[in-house]
Every structure is written in C-alpha cells, then in structure tokens.
C-alpha positions in Angstrom: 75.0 118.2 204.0 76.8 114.9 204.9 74.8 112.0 205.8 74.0 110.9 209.1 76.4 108.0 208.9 79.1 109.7 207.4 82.6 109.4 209.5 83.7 113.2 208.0 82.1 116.5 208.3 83.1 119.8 206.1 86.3 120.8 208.0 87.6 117.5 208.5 91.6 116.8 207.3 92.1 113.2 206.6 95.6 111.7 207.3 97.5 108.4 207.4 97.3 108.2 211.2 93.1 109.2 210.3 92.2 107.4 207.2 90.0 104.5 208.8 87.2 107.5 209.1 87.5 107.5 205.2 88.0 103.4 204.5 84.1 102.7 204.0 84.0 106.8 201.8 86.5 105.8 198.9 88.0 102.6 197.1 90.6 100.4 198.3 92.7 101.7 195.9 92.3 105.8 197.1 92.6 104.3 200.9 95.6 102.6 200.2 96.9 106.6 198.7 95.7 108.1 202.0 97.4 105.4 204.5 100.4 105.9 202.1 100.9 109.6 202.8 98.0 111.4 200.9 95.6 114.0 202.8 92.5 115.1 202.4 90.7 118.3 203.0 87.0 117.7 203.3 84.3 120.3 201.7 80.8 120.8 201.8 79.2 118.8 198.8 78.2 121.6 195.9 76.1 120.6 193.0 77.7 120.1 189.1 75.3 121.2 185.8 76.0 120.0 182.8 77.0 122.3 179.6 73.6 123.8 179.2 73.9 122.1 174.9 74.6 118.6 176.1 71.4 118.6 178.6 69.4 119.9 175.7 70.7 117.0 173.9 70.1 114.5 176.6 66.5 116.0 176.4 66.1 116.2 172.9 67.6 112.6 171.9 67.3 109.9 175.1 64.0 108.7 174.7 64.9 106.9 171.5 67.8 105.3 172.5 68.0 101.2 174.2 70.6 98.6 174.4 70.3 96.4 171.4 68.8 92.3 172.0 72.2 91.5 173.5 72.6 94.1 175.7 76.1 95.3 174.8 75.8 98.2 172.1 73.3 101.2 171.9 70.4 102.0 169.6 69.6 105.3 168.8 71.9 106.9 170.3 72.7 110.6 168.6 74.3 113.2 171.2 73.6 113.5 174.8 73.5 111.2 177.6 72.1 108.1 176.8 70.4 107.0 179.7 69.8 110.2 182.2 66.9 107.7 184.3 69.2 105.1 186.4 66.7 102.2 187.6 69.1 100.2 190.4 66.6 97.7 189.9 67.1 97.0 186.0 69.0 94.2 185.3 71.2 96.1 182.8 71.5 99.1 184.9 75.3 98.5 185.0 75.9 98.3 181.1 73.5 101.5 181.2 76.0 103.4 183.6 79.0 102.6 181.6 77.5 103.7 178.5 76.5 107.1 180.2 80.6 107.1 180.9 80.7 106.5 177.3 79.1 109.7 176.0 79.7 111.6 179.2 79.5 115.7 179.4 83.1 116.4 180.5 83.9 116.5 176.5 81.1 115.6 173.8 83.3 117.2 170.4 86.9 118.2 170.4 89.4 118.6 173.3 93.1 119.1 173.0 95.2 119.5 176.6 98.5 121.0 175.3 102.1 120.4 177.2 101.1 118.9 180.3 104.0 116.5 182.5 103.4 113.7 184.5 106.2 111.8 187.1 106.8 108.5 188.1 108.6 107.9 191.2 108.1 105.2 194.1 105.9 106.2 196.9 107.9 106.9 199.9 105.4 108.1 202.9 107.2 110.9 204.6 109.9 111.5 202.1 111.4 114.1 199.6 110.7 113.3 196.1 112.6 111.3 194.0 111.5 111.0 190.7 112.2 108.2 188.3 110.9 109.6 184.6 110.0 113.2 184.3 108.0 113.0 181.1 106.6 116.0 179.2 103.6 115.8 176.7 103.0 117.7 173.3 99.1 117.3 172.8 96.6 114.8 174.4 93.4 115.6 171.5 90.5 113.9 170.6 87.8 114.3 168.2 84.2 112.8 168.1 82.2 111.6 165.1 78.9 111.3 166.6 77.4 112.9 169.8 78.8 116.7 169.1 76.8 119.5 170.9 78.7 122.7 170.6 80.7 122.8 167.4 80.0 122.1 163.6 79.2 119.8 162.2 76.1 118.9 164.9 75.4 116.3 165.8 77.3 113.9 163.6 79.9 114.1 161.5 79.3 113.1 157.9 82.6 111.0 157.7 81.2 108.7 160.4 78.4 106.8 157.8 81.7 106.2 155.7 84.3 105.6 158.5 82.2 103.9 161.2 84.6 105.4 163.5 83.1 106.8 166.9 85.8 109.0 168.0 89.5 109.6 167.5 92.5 110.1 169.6 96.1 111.4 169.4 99.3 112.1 171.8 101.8 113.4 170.7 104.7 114.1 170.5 106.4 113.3 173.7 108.9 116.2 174.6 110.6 114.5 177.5 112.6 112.4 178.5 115.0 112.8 175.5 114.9 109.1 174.8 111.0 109.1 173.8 111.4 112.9 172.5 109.1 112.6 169.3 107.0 109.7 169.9 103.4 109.2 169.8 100.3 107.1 169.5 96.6 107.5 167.3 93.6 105.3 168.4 90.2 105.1 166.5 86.9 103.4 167.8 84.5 101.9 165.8 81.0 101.7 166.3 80.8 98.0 165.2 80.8 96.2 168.5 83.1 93.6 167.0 85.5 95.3 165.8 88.6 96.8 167.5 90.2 99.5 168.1 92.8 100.6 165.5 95.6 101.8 167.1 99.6 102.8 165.6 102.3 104.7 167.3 105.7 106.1 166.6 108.9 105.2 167.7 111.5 107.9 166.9 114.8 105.3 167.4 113.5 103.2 164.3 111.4 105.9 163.1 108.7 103.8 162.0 105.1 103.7 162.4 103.8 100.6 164.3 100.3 99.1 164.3 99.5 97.8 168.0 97.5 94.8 169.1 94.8 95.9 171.0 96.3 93.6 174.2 98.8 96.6 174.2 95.9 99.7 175.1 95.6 97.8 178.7 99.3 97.4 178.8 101.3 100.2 181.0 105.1 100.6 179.7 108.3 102.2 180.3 108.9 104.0 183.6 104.9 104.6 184.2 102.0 102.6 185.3 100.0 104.1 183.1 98.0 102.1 179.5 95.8 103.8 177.0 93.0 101.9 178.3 92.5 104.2 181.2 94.4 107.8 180.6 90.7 109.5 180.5 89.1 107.2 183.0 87.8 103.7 182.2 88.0 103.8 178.5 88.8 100.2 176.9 86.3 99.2 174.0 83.0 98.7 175.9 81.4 95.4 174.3 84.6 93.6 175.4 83.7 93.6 179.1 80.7 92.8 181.1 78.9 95.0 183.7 77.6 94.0 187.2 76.6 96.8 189.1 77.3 96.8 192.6 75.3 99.4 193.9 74.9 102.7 194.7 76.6 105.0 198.0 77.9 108.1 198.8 81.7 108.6 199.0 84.0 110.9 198.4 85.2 112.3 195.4 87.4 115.4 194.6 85.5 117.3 191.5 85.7 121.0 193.0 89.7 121.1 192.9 91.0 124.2 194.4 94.6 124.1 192.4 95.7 124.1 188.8 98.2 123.4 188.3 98.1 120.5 190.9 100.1 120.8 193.8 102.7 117.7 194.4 101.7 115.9 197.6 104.7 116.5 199.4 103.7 113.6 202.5 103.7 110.8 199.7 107.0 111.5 197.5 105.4 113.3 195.1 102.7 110.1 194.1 99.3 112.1 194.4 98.1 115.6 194.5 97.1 117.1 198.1 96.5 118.6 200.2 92.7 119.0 197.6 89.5 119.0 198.7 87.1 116.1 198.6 84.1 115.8 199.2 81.0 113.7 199.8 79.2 112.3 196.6 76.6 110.2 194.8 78.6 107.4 193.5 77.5 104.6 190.9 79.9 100.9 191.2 80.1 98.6 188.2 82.6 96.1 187.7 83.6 95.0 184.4 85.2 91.8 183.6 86.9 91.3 180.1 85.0 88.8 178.2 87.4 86.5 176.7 86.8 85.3 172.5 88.6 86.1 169.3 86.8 89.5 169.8 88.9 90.5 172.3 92.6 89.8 173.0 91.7 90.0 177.0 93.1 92.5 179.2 95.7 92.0 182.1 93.5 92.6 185.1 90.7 89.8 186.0 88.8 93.0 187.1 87.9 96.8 187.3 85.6 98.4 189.9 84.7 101.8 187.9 83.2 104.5 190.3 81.5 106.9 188.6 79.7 110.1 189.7 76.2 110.3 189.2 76.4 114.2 188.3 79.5 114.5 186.4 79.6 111.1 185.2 83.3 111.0 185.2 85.1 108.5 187.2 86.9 109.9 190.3 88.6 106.8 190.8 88.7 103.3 189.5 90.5 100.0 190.9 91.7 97.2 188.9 92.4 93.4 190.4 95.6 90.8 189.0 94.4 87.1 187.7 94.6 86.1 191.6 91.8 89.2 192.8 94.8 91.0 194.3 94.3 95.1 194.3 96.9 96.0 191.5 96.2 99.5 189.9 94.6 102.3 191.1 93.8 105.3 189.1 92.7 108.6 190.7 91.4 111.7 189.0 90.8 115.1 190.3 88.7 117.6 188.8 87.6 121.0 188.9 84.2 123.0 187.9 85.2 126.2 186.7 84.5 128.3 183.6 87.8 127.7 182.5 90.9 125.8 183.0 93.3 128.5 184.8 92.4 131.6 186.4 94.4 133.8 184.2 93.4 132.3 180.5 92.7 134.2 178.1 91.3 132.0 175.4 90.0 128.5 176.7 87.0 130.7 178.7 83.7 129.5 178.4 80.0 130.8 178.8 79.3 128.5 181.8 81.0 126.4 184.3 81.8 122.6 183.2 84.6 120.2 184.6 88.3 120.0 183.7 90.6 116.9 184.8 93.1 118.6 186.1 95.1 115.6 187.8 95.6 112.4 187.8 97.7 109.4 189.4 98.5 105.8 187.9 99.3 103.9 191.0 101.1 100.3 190.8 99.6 99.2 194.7 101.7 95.7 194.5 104.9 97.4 193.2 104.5 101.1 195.4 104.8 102.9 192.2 103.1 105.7 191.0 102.9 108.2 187.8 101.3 111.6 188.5 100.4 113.8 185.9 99.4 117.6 186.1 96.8 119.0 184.0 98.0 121.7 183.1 101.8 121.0 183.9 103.5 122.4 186.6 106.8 123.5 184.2 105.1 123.8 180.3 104.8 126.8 178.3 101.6 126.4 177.9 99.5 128.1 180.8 95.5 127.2 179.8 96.2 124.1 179.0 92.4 122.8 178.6 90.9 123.2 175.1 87.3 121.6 175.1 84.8 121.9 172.4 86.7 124.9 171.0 87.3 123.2 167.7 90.8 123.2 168.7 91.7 119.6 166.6 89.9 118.1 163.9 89.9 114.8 162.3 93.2 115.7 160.4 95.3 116.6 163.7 94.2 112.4 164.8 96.4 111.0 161.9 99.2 108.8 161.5 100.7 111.3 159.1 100.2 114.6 161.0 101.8 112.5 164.2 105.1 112.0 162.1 104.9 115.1 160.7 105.3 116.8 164.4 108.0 114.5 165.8 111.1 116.9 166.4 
C-alpha cells in the first residue's frame, strides 16, 4: 500500500502536464525524463527475494565481516551481502550501503548479456525519433573471483590469492555502427584499496590494444553519454569516493518491468523506455564525492547521488552534478523479477525468480541527450539475452587476447 503522503496511488499514469505529483517520489534527474516526455504507469508495490544461495550466504558469512580502521575497504567479507542490518544512525551507514551495492544479489558469479543495442538521439518531447548512433553489442560478461554462490568454484576462486583481482569485465565486440565494428574493452578490480583498475580496449582502425587511464572509466565517448563507470549502476572503484548518506524515503522505482524487450518511449524521441510500471519503494541516498590524491585520477562530476533499493539493492536511478553542482547525467535503470529473462527462453530459466536489467538510459540533462539501451535488444539474434550465474564466461572469455581474437 502507498503511504499516506504519497501524491500517486496504483492506477495513477504520470505525464509531463502531471509530473509535479512525482517531483518529491524520484530524483531530479528521472523528473527531469518525465517533464521531458516520459510516462509512468503506477503499480501496487510487490516484494523482491533474493536467490535463495545468496541469502544463505548473507546468513552464513555477514557476521564476520566490518569496515577496516579507515573505513573504506571490508574485512571478512566472503560471499553474500555484507551488511544485511542498515543502522541510519551509524556514522558509516553510507560506506555500508555502497558496499552492499558492491556485492549485491542481482549477479554474485558469472553473467554474460549477448547482442543487446542501445540509441542515442536528442530528446525531443512530442516527436518521432531520430536517432544519432544506432550501436549494437557482442557480449557484456563478467566474472567474479570472490563472493560466488551458485557455480564452481564456491565461494572463491583460487586465482584470486594469486591475482588479487575482485572481479573481471569484458564488452565486446561492438557489431554496430560499422566504424567501431570489432572494438572492445576488459576491466579488472583489485581488492587492494589502492590500487586501480586495470583497464585496455581495442581499437579496430589501428588495431592495437590500448591500456586506459583510469580518468577514462568515468569518461562517456563517441555518440553516447554513457562511461564504464556506470554501465551496471554506480560502479567506479569504491575507496576513491566518500559516502554521506542522505537518508532514507520511499520513491518510486521500476523493478517489476512488464516488457522485454523494452518498448521505445514514443512521447520522448525514443530517450527512455515507457509507458513501464513504477512503483513505490524503500529507497537508500548516499552521495559520493571523488576523493582527490595520486590514488585516484578524480572523476568528471563533483558528485553522484546513488539511490539504491533496499530489497534489490540495485540502483534504480542515480544523478551525477558538473564542478559547478549543476544536474549533468542521469542514469536510469529498469528491471524486472522474473524467473527468466524472456518469456519464451529456453535456456537462461531459473529455479526461482531474481531480477534482470532489462533497460537502461544515459541521459546528458545540460546537452538534452540521451543513449537508451535494450536489454535484450529490440533487433539481435539473440532472444534470452540474460545469462546469470549459468557459468556462461569464465575468466578466459575476460582477456585481452580472447577480445582480439573475436573482433570481425
């Protein structure tokens, strides 16, 4: 049931000529989508679980585990979440929740989303679409070293006491446009707080392999407004920011998705997914501000403001300020509980429901600009899309050679 303050009830369609009933529900960055042509559908709130193996984790492995004398890494930690009991009156509850977004249930091994698109285009409230870059995506995989709860080896991987490496990313390759057909980019963490990511990528014009500064993972590029540092969420490396919470309210969020593949909001110029339902959550706020050292070659934005939802602990939304506390980015994410990805897959079907990101948009707010991606793609080959601790990748797949070896 909705709150007694709440300005929506079940039933409700937001609109532009609407959207001041939502302004105080969502973040300036998802108001500014709504007055700018996105709608809403509202829903009755309906409870998430968790994958029954990562609560039995949380239960089995989150009493050990602390924030180490500075208050920026973890202690302990082994699989699960690490802090399931949110004290708003601790005063590291915000470095707490972002470490919960950290090891978060939505994937804890392996995940590999196969040929999904995205478009960029300029947001034009009431007109057709017109896109800018139509871009079209091999793989988006990861594999984790440490906190695995459905797939061997459990819970850690023996390579991590060698490696240090957390986790592992790939994309790649790019199928479209033709101009970036075969490129592609691997990203490691490391669980030394002070040392950075490693990250290369591959350019097919020069067809070399090119190791990036860390400034470039919160660095959109090309015809998107999209940088590694948030393509699953809030995701930079977490000792280089600190946490203040800001508290604690319940807003709307779109985790029960009614559509995959997303529908292309057709009152925005294609910059958001909609008509989707929302609905009424328990929302944690924590902003994060870059600390600034040789550790840490300092992001773009002065700010975030990460939302996160206190049952799925994914983001639903997150909104990032310029150097002058101007709105600039806003990231939106819509998700779906389901017991798999599409309703006619075949292979990615699991034994209980969990939560699939199954759209999400980049928006640009100072430059009306946004890229929307479709997970699953609207136009791939590849209808299920969503391969989640199915041992789908391994650590092999997350290389710099095997990312050559697929460029076409």
């Amino acid at each position: 049931m909705a709150p007694a303050n709440a300005t929506v009830k079940p039933g409700d369609s937001i609109t532009p000529e609407n959207a001041a009933q939502v302004k105080d529900l969502v973040s300036p960055g998802v108001f500014y989508a709504v007055t700018h042509g996105m709608h809403m559908d509202i829903v009755p709130t309906e409870r998430v679980d968790w994958p029954p193996p990562y609560r039995e984790a949380t239960e089995k492995y989150s009493q050990q585990v602390r924030l180490t004398n500075d208050h920026r890494s973890l202690i302990g930690y082994v699989a699960g979440q690490p802090f399931p009991l949110i004290d708003p009156n601790d005063p590291y509850v915000g470095t707490k929740v972002i470490w919960n977004n950290v090891w978060r249930p939505i994937t804890s091994d392996d995940y590999d989303l196969r040929f999904y698109d995205c478009q960029s285009e300029y947001i034009r409230p009431g007109q057709d679409q017109s896109i800018v870059n139509d871009i079209e995506i091999g793989h988006y995989a990861g594999y984790n070293l440490f906190g695995r709860t459905e797939v061997e080896p459990l819970p850690v991987d023996p390579d991590f006491k060698q490696s240090g490496r957390m986790w592992l990313f790939a994309l790649y390759p790019l199928l479209a446009p033709q101009e970036s057909r075969g490129q592609g980019l691997i990203r490691y963490r490391y669980l030394d707080p002070n040392r950075g990511d490693d990250s290369w990528d591959w350019q097919p014009g020069t067809r070399r392999v090119r190791r990036l500064n860390e400034a470039m993972l919160s660095t959109a590029t090309g015809a998107q407004s999209y940088d590694p540092d948030h393509y699953s969420g809030f995701n930079p490396k977490t000792e280089q920011y600190n946490y203040k919470f800001l508290g604690e309210k319940q807003m709307l969020a779109s985790v029960h998705a009614q559509h995959s593949p997303e529908d292309t909001c057709p009152y925005d110029g294609g910059a958001t997914a909609c008509p989707e339902a929302w609905e009424l959550r328990h929302i944690y706020i924590v902003e994060a501000t870059p600390r600034r050292g040789a550790n840490n070659p300092g992001a773009l934005d002065k700010l975030t403001d990460v939302y996160l939802d206190g049952e799925v602990w994914f983001q639903p939304y997150i909104d990032t300020y310029d150097q002058k506390g101007h709105l600039w980015r806003a990231h939106i994410y819509w998700l779906a509980y389901r017991d798999r990805p599409v309703p006619d897959a075949r292979v990615a079907i699991y034994p209980f429901k969990r939560e699939f990101v199954v759209g999400a948009a980049s928006i640009d707010t100072q430059a009306n600009f946004s890229s929307m991606c479709y997970l699953p793609g609207q136009h791939t080959p590849e209808r299920e899309c969503w391969y989640i601790n199915m041992g789908a990748v391994d650590k092999d797949f997350c290389t710099v050679k095997a990312m050559v070896a697929a460029a076409p």
